[in-house]
KEZA-802987 format. One record per residue (C-alpha): residue in three letters; z, y, x. Coordinates in steps of 0.1 Angstrom, whole numbers, padded with zeros to 4 digits, always signed. Example, Ala and Ser with C-alpha at 12.3 -4.5 7.8 and 13.67 -1.06 7.14 Angstrom:
BEGIN
ala+0078-0045+0123ser+0071-0011+0137
// end
This chain:
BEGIN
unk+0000+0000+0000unk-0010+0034+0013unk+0017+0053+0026unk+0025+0092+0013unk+0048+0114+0031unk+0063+0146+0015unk+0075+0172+0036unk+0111+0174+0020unk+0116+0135+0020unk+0104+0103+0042unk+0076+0087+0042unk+0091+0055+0031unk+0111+0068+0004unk+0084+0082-0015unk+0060+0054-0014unk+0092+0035-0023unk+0103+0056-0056unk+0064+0058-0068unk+0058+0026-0063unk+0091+0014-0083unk+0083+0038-0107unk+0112+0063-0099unk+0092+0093-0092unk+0078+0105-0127unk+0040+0114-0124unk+0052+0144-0144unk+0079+0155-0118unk+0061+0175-0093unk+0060+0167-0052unk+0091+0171-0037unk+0107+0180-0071unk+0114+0144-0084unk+0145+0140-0067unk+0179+0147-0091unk+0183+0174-0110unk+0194+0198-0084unk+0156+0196-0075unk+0147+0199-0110unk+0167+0235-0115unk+0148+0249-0082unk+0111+0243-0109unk+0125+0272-0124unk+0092+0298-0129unk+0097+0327-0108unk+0087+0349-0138unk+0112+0373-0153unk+0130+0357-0183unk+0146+0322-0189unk+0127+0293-0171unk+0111+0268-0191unk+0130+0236-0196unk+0122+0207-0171unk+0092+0184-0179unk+0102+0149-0193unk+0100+0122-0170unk+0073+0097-0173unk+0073+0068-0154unk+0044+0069-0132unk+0018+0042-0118unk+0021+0026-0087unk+0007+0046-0054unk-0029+0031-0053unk-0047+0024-0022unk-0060+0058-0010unk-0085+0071-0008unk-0100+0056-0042unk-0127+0060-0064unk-0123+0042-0100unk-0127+0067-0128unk-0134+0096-0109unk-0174+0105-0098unk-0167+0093-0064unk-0174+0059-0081unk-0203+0066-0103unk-0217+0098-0126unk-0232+0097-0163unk-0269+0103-0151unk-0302+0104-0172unk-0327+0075-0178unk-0365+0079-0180unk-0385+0114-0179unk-0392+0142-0210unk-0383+0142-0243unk-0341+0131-0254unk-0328+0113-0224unk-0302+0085-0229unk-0276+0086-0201unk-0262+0058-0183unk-0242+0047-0148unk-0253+0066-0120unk-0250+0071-0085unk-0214+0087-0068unk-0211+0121-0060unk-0196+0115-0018unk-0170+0136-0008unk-0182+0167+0015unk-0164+0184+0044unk-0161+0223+0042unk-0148+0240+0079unk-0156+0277+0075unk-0119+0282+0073unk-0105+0258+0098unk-0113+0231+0120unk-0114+0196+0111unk-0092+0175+0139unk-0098+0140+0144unk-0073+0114+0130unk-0056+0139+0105unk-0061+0113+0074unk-0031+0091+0096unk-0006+0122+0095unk-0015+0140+0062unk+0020+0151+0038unk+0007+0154+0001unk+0021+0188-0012unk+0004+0192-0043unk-0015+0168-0066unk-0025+0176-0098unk-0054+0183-0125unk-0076+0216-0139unk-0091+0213-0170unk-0113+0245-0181unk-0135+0259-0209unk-0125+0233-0236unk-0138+0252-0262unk-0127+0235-0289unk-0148+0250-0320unk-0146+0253-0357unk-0184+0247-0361unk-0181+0261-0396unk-0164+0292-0391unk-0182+0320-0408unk-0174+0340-0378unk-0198+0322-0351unk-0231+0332-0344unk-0250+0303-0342unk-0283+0324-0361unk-0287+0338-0329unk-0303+0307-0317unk-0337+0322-0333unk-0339+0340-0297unk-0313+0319-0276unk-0306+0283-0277unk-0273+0293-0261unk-0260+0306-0293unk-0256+0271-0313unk-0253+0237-0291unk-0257+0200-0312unk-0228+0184-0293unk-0205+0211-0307unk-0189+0194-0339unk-0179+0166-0313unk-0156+0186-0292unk-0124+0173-0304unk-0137+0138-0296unk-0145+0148-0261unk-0114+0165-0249unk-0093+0137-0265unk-0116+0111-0242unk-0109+0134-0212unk-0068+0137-0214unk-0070+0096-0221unk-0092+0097-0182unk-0065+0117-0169unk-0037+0095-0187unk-0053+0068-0169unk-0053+0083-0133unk-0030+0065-0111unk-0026+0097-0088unk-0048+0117-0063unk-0078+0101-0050unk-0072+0112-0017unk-0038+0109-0013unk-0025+0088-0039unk+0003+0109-0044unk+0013+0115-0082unk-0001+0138-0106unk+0026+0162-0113unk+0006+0185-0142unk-0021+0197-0157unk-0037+0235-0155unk-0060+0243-0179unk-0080+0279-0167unk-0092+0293-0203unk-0115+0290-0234unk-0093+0262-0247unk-0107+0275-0276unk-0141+0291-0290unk-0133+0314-0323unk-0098+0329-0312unk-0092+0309-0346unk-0050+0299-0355unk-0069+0265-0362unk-0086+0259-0330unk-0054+0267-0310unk-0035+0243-0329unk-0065+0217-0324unk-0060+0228-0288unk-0020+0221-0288unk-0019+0190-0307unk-0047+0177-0280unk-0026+0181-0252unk+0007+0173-0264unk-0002+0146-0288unk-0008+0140-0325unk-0036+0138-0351unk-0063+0163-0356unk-0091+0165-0384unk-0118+0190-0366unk-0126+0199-0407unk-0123+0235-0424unk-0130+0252-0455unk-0138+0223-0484unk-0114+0195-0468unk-0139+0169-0481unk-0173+0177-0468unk-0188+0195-0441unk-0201+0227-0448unk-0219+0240-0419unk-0256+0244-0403unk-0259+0206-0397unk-0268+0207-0432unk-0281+0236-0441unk-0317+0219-0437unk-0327+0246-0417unk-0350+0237-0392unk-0335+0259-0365unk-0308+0232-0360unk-0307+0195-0356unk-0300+0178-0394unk-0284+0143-0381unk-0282+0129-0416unk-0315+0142-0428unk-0350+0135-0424unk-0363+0171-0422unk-0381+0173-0392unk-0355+0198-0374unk-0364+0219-0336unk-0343+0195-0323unk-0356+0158-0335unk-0396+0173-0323unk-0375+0171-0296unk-0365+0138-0296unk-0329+0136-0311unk-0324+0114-0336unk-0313+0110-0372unk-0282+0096-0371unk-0268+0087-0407unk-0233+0093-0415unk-0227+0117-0381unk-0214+0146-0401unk-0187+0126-0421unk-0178+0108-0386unk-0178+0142-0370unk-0150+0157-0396unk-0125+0125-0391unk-0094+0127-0381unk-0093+0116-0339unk-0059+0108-0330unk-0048+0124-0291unk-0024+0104-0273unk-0015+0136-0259unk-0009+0143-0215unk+0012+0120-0198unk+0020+0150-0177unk+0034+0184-0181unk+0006+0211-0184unk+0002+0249-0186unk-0018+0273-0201unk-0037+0302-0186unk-0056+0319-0213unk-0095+0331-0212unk-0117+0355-0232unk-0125+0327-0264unk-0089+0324-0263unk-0084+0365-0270unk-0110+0383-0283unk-0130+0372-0316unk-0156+0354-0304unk-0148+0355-0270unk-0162+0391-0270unk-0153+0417-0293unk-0119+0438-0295unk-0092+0423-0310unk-0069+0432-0340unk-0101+0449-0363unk-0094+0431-0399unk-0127+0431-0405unk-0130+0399-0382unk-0105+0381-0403unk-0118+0386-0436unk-0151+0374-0420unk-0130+0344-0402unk-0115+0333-0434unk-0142+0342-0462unk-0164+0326-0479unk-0201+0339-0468unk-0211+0321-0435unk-0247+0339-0425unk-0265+0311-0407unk-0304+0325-0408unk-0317+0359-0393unk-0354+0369-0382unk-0360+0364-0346unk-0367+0403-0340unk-0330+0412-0354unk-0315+0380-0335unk-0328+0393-0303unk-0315+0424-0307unk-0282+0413-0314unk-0283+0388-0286unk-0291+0419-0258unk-0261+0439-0273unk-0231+0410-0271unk-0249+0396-0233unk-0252+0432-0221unk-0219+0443-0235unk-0233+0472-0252unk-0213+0469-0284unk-0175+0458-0275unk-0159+0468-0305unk-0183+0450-0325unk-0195+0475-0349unk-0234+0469-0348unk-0227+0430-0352unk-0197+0445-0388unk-0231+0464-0396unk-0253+0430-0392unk-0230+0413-0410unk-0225+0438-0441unk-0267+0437-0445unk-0268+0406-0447unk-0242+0394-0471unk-0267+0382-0500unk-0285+0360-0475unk-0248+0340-0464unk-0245+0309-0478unk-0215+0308-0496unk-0184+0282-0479unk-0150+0274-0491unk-0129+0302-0477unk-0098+0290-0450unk-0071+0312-0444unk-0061+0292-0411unk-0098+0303-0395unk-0078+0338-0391unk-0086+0347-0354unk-0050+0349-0337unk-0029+0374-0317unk-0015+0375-0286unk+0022+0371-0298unk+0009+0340-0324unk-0008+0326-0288unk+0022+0329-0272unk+0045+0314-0300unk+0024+0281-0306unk+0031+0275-0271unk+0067+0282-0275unk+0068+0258-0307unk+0092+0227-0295unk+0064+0209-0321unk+0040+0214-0289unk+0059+0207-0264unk+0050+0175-0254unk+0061+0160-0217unk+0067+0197-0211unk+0075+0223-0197unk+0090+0244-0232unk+0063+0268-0236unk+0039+0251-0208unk+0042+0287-0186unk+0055+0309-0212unk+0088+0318-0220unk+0105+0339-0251unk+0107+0368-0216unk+0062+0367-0220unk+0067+0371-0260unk+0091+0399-0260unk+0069+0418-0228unk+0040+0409-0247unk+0023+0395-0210unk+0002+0364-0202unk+0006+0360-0167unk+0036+0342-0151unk+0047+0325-0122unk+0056+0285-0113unk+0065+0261-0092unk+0040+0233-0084unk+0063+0213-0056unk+0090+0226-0029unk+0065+0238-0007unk+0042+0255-0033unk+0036+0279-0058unk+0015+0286-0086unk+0004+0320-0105unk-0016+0325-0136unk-0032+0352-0145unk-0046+0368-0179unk-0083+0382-0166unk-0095+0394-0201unk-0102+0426-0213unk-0087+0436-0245unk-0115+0465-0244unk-0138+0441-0254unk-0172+0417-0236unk-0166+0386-0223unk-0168+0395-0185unk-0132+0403-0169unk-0106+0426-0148unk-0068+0429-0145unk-0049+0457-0155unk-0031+0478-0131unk+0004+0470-0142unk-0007+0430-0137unk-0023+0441-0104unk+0012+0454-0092unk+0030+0419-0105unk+0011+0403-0085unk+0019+0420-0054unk+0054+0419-0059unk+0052+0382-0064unk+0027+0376-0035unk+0053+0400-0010unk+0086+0384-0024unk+0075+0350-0016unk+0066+0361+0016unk+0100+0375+0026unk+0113+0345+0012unk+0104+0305+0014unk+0067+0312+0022unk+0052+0291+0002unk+0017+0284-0004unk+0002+0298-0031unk-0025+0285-0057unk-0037+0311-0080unk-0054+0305-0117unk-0073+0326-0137unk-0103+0318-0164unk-0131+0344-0148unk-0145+0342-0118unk-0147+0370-0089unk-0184+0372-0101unk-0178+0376-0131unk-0147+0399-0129unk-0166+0429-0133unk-0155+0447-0174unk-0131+0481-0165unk-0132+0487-0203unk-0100+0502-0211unk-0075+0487-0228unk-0070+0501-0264unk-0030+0493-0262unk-0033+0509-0224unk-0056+0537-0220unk-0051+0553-0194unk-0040+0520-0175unk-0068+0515-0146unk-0088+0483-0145unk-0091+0459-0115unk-0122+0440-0106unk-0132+0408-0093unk-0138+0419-0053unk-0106+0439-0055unk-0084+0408-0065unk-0106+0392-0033unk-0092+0420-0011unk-0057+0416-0022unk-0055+0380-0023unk-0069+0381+0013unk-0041+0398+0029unk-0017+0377+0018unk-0015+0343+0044unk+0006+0322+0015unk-0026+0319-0008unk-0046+0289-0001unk-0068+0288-0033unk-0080+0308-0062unk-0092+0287-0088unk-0108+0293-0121unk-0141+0287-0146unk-0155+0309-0172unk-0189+0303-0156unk-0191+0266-0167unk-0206+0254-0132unk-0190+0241-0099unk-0189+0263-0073unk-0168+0266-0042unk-0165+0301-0024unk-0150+0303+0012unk-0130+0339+0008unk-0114+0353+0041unk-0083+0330+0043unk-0084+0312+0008unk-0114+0291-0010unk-0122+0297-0043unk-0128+0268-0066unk-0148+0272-0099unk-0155+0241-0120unk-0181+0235-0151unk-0169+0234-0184unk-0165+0203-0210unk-0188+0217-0239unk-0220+0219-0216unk-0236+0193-0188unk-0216+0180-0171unk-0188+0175-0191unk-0158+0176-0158unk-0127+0183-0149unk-0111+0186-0112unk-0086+0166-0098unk-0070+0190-0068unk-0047+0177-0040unk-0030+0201-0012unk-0025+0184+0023unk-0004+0193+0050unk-0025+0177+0082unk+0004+0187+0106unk-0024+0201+0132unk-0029+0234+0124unk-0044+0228+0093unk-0044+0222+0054unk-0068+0210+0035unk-0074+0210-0003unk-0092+0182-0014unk-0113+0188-0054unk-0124+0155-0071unk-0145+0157-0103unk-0136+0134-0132unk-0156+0125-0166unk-0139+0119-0197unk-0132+0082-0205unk-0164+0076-0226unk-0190+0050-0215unk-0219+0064-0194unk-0236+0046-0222unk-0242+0055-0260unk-0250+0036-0291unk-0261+0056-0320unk-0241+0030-0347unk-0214+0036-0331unk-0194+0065-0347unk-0159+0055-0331unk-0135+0084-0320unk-0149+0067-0285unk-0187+0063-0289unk-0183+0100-0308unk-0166+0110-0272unk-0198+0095-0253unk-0221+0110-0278unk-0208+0140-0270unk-0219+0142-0236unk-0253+0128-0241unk-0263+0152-0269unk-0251+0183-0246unk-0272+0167-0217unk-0301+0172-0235unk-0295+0202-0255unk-0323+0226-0255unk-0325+0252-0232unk-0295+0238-0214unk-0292+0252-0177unk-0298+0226-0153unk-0279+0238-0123unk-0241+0237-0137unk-0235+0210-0113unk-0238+0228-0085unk-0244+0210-0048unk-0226+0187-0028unk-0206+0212-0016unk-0191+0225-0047unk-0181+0189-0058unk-0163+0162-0040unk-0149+0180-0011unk-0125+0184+0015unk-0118+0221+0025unk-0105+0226+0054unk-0083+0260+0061unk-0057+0274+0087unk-0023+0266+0078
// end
């Protein structure tokens, strides 16, 4: 059995503990040992720390490095040429060296110490497909704006926390999972329904992805519009001259309940733009986006002229506060189709955000309020502090603009936070530091004011870079929004973007921090698929073959960008740095 040495213990007693089952995979790295250990996990945010995770007893250490279940084994990959392409088992992605920031010595797999191992998920998107409040009608001048694997989303984010449940601990090192991070757009509308979807996913339970009439789907899937693929209808859709197929009884399969088994791990939150602003781009609090949200006229046809002006305004950012889209939407009442009206498609606040995850119903393996405490809810703030292990710390960050657009910045106040954290640390334990936002420095780039904060100045992308970079403790900033792999080597930390689970490939990363006692850390990213089969069958309209269905149909959804996997070196890699 491979042998994993923590800086704060031996080497022997921690392969002894995991192996025996004594270390929780929930506990954290050098945090697993009594509970004086567990009261030093406190988060180093203002307020009352969370409550400790609940223990799990975790897998035995597998030999390291491995590659079951991760796509250092094997990656969903298309069959045959043109037309819809069926997936199946494909090739590994290998694991890649990266040395821009530090030298890679010889023999430093023999003397590595595991100081952090755990999982990002990002852009979720879990989506109410029959919200009156999405724009799918603007697929009449981008396919962008309505995607046919959407109405399985809850299928496929279930599949993926049963991969990670399945995990028996870092590929690399083998050491255990201690959480999971997810980095924003957990879900789509800024809907009270998709956050609970969102919550009971994580920490367990039952979910019915169905709104309005509680019997029926009511939705474009069968509107018989040819704009959008009609699974249980023989009108000759866009999408089936395509190739796709009529699949009878999808929409009734799509609207079951799916049961989540919930993380076996504790996780935290860091919130993204679909997670603040009605549909991840306009200014919140306007009432008129509620009474659209919750109504009962769902507009689901426009002229391709009037869609592509609509599309210009919400991708350039030229109308934040909505009111050209209120105007759209106020012409074309007659036109809506009419849908049963569902108070609980109400897009939701910042304070409701924050109180879900503060709900003991949501708790699940923990920690209370998964990065939140009641100290975030009375301050109003999204952005907090934690500790990952002994020798490591995390920060998440709230990147959205409440001006509106669905690019990012930080606030100045948020800005200063995060100096004072980044300085006390230093003058303290100097620990390393992970940050985790949802937006990328690319796309950090919105100085929109914020309506609650006028006068507050706006911080961009580069300028977090520059601060970030003169702080030794931070090892890695790492984030999505952009919904492709991509791995940045900053001056002194890398910055790790990974692709979403709504578009191809469906991912998440598995992350693991190394101490190589030379000189030298390195941060090893693994990419995992959800648990579906590479495979699908089109009778089969299990919760599972639903899950594997899902990633097929948003492999071959039109228009879909082909680059979102990024290379080799934005996968599997080992990144090498200066300790």
């Amino acid at each position: 059995m491979s042998r994993i040495r923590s800086a704060a213990t031996s080497l022997d007693r921690r392969t002894f503990l995991a192996a025996t089952g004594a270390v929780g995979a929930a506990t954290g790295l050098g945090l697993a040992f009594g509970p004086d250990r567990a009261a030093q996990a406190a988060t180093v945010s203002p307020g009352p720390a969370p409550a400790a995770p609940v223990p799990v007893e975790a897998p035995a250490v597998p030999r390291v490095p491995y590659t079951r279940g991760t796509t250092l084994g094997g990656v969903s990959t298309p069959r045959g040429s043109g037309g819809y392409r069926r997936l199946g088992d494909g090739p590994a992605w290998d694991r890649v060296v990266r040395s821009e920031l530090g030298t890679a010595h010889g023999g430093r797999a023999g003397r590595r110490t595991a100081l952090a191992s755990f999982v990002q998920f990002t852009d979720l998107h879990l989506v109410d497909v029959q919200s009156p409040l999405r724009y799918e009608y603007l697929r009449a001048e981008t396919a962008s704006a309505w995607r046919p694997q959407e109405a399985l989303s809850v299928a496929g984010v279930v599949s993926l926390i049963e991969r990670v449940n399945a995990l028996p601990g870092g590929p690399a090192t083998g050491a255990p999972l201690s959480f999971v991070m997810t980095t924003g757009d957990n879900t789509d509308n800024n809907s009270k329904l998709e956050l609970e979807w969102y919550l009971t996913a994580m920490s367990g339970g039952k979910i019915t992805p169905n709104s309005g009439d509680r019997r029926h789907y009511e939705g474009v899937q069968d509107s018989g519009l040819k704009l959008y693929w009609q699974p249980d209808s023989a009108v000759r859709d866009a999408d089936k001259q395509l190739g796709f197929p009529r699949m009878d009884g999808f929409l009734e399969a799509a609207i079951r309940t799916v049961h989540s088994p919930g993380l076996r791990l504790p996780w935290y939150s860091t919130v993204g733009n679909h997670d603040s602003l009605p549909g991840g781009c306009y200014a919140p609090g306007d009432p008129f986006w509620t009474e659209i949200a919750t109504g009962e006229r769902k507009l689901e046809t426009l002229p391709a002229a009037e869609a592509a002006k609509v599309w210009k305004a919400v991708k350039d950012g030229l109308d934040p506060k909505g009111e050209d889209f209120k105007r759209l939407l106020t012409s074309h009442a007659k036109q809506a189709r009419r849908v049963t009206p569902d108070e609980r498609r109400a897009p939701f606040t910042r304070t409701e955000y924050l109180r879900a995850h503060l709900d003991p119903a949501h708790t699940g393996h923990g920690p209370h309020g998964h990065g939140y405490t009641a100290a975030h809810l009375d301050g109003n703030r999204l952005y907090y502090s934690f500790r990952i292990s002994d020798h490591v710390l995390g920060i998440s960050l709230d990147t959205t603009d409440p001006g509106g657009h669905y690019t990012g910045s930080v606030g100045d106040a948020q800005l200063r936070w995060l100096e004072r954290t980044l300085k006390e640390n230093e003058k303290g334990e100097k620990a390393h530091v992970l940050v985790f936002s949802h937006h990328t420095s690319k796309t950090m780039n919105n100085t929109r004011p914020d309506p609650a904060r006028p006068q507050e100045k706006r911080h961009t992308g580069a300028e977090l870079v520059e601060v970030l970079a003169a702080h030794p403790g931070v090892v890695g900033w790492i984030n999505g929004h952009s919904h492709k792999n991509e791995i940045i080597a900053h001056d002194g930390f890398w910055e790790v973007s990974t692709a979403s689970h709504i578009d191809f490939p469906q991912l998440a990363r598995v992350i693991e921090l190394v101490d190589n006692h030379d000189g030298t850390l390195s941060l090893f990213t693994t990419l995992v698929e959800s648990a579906a089969p590479h495979r699908t069958d089109f009778t089969d309209l299990s919760q599972t073959g639903l899950a594997a269905l899902y990633r097929e149909l948003s492999f071959n959804a039109p228009q879909s960008r082909t680059d979102l996997a990024g290379t080799a070196r934005d996968r599997n890699v080992e990144l090498l740095l200066k300790r």
